[in-house]
N, C-alpha and C positions, 0 to 999 in steps of 0.2 A: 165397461169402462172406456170403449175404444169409440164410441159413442158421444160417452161426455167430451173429451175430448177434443172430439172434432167440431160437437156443439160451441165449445169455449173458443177455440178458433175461429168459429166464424162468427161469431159474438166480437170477440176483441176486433175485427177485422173490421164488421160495420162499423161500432161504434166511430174507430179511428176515422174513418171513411166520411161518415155522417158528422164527425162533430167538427172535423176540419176544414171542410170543403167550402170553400165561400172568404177563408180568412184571407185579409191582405198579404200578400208576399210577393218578394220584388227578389234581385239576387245579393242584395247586401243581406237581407236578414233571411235567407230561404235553410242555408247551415242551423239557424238558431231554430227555424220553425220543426226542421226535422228533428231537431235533441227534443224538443217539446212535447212533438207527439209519440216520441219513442217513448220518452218517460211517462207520458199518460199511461200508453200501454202498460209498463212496467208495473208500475202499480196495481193494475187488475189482478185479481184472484189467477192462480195456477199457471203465469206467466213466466215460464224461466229463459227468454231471451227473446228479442225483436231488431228489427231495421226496416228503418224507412228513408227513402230516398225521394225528392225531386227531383224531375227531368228539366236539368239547366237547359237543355235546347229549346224543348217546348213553352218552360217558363218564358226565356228569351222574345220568343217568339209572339209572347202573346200581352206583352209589355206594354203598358199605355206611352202615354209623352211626358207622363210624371213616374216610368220607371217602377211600376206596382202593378200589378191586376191580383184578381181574384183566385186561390186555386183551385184547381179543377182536377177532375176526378183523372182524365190523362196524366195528368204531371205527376202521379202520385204511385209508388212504387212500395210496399211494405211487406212482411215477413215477419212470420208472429210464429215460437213454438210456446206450447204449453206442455205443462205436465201434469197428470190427474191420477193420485195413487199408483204413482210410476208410470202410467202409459204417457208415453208421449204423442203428441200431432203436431204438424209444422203445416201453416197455411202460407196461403201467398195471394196480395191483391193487385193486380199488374192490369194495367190495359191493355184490352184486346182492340186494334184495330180496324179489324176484321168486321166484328161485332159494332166495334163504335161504344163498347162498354166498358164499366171497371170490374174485371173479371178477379173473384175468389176461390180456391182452390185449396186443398190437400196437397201435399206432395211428401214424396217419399226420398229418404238420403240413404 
């Protein structure tokens, strides 16, 4: 079961990842875009809690002269647990740096 789990995690995790990246977001609606994709997540099978955050600095930063761009896989901060016949997994999708990527993970509390 500890398997499924982790599988469901990083299921929910792409998806988030994959279906959001590209939409318009500026910092007047960037609060409304993360309740949106939090609730996407929600919804999915064996989800029992999620956050997702933008990086207001990076957004900031990468702002056109009409105050929008596109979001990108840096600005994108998320946190998915599931539960599957009581096993729980908690992933995390955070950018690495380093990497130059948007890094998924397991993690343990």
């Amino acid at each position: 079961m500890k398997e499924i789990a982790a599988f469901e995690v990083g299921i929910k995790l792409g998806a988030l990842f994959h279906q959001f990246v590209g939409m318009p977001v500026s910092l007047k609606n960037a609060e409304i875009l993360e309740k949106a994709m939090k609730s996407c997540i929600m919804l999915q099978p064996y989800v029992a809690g999620a956050e997702v955050r933008i990086d207001r600095k990076r957004l900031s930063e990468k702002l056109s002269e009409f105050n929008y761009c596109s979001l990108e896989g840096d600005m994108i901060y998320a946190r998915v647990e599931v539960e599957v016949e009581g096993i729980k997994a908690i992933g995390v999708l955070r950018w690495d740096d380093e990497k130059k990527y948007p890094m998924m993970s397991l993690v343990t509390e």
